[in-house]
C-alpha positions as CSV (number, residue, x, y, z in Angstrom):
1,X,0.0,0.0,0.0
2,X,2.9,2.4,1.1
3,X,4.8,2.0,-2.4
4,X,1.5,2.7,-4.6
5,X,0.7,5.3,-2.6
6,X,4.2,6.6,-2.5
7,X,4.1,6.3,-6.5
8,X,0.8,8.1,-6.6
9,X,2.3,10.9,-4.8
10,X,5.2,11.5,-6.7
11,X,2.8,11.5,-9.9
12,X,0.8,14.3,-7.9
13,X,4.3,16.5,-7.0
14,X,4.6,17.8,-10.6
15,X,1.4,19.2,-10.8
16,X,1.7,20.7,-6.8
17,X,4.9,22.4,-8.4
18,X,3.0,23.9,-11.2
19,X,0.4,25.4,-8.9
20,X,-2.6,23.1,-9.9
21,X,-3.0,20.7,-7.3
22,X,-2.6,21.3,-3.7
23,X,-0.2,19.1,-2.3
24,X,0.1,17.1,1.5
25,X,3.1,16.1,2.5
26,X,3.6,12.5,2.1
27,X,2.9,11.1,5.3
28,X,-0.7,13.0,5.7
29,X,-1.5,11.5,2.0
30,X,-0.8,8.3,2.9
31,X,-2.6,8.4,6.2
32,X,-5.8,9.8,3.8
33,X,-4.8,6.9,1.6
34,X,-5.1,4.4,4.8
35,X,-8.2,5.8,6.1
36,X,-11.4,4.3,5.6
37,X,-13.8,6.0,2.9
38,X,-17.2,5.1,3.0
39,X,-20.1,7.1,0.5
40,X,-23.5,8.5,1.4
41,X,-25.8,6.7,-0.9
42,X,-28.1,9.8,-2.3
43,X,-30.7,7.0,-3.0
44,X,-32.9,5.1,-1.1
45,X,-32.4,1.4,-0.1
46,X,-35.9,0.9,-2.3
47,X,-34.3,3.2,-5.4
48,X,-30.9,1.4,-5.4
49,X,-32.9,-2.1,-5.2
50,X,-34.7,-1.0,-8.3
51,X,-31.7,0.3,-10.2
52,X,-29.8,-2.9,-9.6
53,X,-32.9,-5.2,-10.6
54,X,-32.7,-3.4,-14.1
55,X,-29.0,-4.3,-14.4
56,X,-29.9,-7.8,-13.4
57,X,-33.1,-7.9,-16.1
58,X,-30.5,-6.6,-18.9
59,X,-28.0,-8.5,-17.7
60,X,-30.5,-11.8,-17.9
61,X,-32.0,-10.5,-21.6
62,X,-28.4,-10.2,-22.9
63,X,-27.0,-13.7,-21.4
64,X,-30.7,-15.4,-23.0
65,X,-29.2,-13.7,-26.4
66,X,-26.0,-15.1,-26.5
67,X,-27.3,-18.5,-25.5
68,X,-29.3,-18.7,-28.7
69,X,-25.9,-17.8,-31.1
């Protein structure tokens, strides 16, 4: 985890230089690296279960498709 995070950083530094990016020092990055990140859903448990029960219907229709090539 330390090296990729240590290569990430060092693609960062060229832009920091440049005035684009802000950059942490490397041991704060790689402690926000480390940390866990968890997303607030903006949906509902009852919109998400609808979104993913399309993927699953075209997921099904396409695999019924190729079964008949």
């Amino acid at each position: 985890m330390e090296r990729s995070a240590w290569e990430l950083w060092k693609e960062i530094y060229p832009q920091a230089i440049i005035g684009r990016v802000q950059l942490k020092p490397f041991d704060e990055f790689l402690r926000s690296v480390k940390r866990p990140h968890t997303a607030e859903a903006s949906l509902s448990p009852a919109e998400i279960e609808a979104e993913m029960l399309k993927v699953v219907a075209a997921y099904e229709a396409n695999a019924s498709r190729s079964r008949s090539y």
